[in-house]
N, C-alpha and C positions, 0 to 999 in steps of 0.2 A: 105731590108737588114738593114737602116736605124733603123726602128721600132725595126725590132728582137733585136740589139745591144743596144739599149737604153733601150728593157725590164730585158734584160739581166743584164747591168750596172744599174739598181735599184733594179736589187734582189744580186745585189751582193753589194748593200749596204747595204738594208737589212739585209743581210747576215755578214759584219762587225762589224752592230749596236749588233745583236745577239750573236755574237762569244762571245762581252765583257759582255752580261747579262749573258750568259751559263757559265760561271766559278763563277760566282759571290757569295758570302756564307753569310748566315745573322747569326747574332752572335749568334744567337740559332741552329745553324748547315745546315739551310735549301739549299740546291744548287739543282737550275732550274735542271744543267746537271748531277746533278748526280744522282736526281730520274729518268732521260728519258733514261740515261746508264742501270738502273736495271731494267727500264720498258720494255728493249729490249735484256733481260738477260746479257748486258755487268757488269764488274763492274767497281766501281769509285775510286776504290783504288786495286792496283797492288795486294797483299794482303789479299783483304778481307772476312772476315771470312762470314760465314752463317749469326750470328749475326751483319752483316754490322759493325764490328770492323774496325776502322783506320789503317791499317799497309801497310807500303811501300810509294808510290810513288803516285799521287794524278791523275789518268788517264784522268779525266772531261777537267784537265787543256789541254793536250795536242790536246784534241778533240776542245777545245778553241782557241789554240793557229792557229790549222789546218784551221778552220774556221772563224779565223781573216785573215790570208795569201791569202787565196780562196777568201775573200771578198775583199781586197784591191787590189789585183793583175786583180780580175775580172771588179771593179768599173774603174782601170784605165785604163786597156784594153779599154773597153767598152766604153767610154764615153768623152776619150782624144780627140776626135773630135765634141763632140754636146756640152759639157759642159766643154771643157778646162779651166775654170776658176775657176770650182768645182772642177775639176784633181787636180789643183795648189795648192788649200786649202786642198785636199785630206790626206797630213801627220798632217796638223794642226788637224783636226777632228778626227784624230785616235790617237792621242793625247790627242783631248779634253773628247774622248770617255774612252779611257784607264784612266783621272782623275774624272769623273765622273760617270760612271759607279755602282758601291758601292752603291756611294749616291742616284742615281736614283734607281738604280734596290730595295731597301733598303725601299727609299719611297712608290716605286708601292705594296711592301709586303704589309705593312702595312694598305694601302689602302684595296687591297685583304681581310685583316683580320676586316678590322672596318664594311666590308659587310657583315661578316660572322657571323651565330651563333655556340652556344655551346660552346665546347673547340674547336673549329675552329677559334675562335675568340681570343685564348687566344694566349702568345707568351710567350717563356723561356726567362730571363737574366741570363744568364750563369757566365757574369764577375763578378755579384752579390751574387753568391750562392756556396753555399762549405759543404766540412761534416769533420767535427771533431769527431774521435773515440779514443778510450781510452778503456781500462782495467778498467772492473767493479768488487764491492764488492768482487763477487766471482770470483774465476784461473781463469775459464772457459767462462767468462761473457764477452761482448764487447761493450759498449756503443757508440751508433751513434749521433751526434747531427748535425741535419740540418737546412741549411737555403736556404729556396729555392723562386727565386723572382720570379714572374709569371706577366704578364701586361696583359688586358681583354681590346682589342679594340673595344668592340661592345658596345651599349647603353640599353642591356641588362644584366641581373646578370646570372653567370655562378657559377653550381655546378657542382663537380667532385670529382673524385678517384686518387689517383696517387701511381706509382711502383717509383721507386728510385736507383739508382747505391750502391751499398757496397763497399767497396775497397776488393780486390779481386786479386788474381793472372790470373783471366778472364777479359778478355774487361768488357765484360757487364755481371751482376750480379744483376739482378732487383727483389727487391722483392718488395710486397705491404705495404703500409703505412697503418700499423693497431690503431682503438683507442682500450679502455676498458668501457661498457656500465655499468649500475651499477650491472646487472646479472652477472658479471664476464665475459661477452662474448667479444669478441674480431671480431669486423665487420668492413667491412671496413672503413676509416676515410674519412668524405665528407668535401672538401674542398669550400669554396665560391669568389667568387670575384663580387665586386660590378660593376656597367656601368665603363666603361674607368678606373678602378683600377688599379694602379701598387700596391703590396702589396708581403713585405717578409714574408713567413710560417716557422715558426721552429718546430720541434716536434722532440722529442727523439725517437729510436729504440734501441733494443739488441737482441744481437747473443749469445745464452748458448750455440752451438756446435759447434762455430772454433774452429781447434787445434791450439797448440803454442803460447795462445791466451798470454800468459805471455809477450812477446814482440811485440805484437801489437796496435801501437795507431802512431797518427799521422792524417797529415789531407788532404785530397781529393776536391781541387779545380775543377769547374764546372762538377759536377757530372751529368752522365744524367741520364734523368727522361721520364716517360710515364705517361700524364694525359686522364681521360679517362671516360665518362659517359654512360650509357644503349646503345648511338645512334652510338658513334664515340668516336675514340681517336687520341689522337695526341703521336708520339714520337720524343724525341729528342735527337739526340746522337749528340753530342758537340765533336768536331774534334779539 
């Protein structure tokens, strides 16, 4: 009875440690719990559209919050007689966990991505990047200017493609980031990042067919973006 109780009160510490990684969001939008909600058809937002648009109420958190309560209620249960001294420390550590949390779960990302290749390895700053649009030459014209940071944690060089948010009365509005070759063709635009790069990309875009286009401009903070090569892509949609 002893045993069973004491495997119990370690997975329901476990199970505490987990609760506060499962909510946790890295500023490129990534959250543990809210790929393994869509992995199991739930969603992560009350709301959310097909296009995993943001709207409403943030569900990961409450599946976090459940599985903090079940962890601490079961570690104290469980263990107030083998390890009453860890009991007693028990609110200090769901403390220390709830302020550290972020920063750990944040660091093991990044860890994750210095192992990885491709755009596997690469990561969005969000708080870094934005799109300024305006009214071009012509009525009908839109001028996009972006600046998009990208960080490459692997010690290899990464080439890639990338789609880009528009501003939009849609969440997501992604189209491709085209150049002009000298044949006049228009192919997709390859991006590179050097070993361990951070590097800002700017590059223009326009829209000849929004309507209304006369009063449209203004500017679209952390826009998201999908990067993306032959093997693999990554997306980012920034909450």
């Amino acid at each position: 009875m002893m045993d069973i109780k004491k495997n119990l009160g370690i997975l329901s510490l476990a199970l505490l440690i987990f609760a506060f990684m499962f909510g946790v969001m890295t500023p490129s939008g990534f959250c543990i719990g809210d790929s393994v909600l869509r992995s199991i058809g739930l969603k992560a937002w009350s709301n959310e559209s097909a296009e995993r648009a943001v709207i409403g109420f943030h569900n990961t958190f409450l599946f976090s919050l459940a599985f903090a309560i079940l962890g601490y209620t079961g570690a104290k249960h469980n263990l107030k007689n083998i390890y009453p001294k860890l009991v007693e420390k028990l609110p200090l550590i769901a403390v220390i966990l709830f302020l550290s949390s972020s920063l750990l779960f944040n660091w093991g990302y990044s860890v994750v991505l210095s192992f990885s290749k491709g755009v596997n390895a690469v990561d969005y700053l969000p708080e870094q990047s934005s799109c300024n649009y305006t009214i071009g030459p012509a009525n009908n014209e839109i001028l996009y200017s972006y600046q998009i940071t990208l960080r490459n944690y692997s010690k290899s060089m990464v080439k890639f493609n990338m789609q880009v948010q528009k501003p939009s009365n849609d969440w997501i509005n992604m189209s491709d980031v085209m150049t002009t070759d000298v044949q006049g063709q228009q192919p997709l635009r390859e991006f590179i990042l050097e070993p361990e790069e951070t590097k800002e990309f700017q590059f223009k875009m326009k829209n000849q067919d929004t309507e209304n286009s006369s009063s449209f401009f203004g500017s679209l903070h952390r826009p998201n973006i999908v990067i993306f090569d032959e093997k693999s892509s990554r997306e980012f949609i920034v909450y």
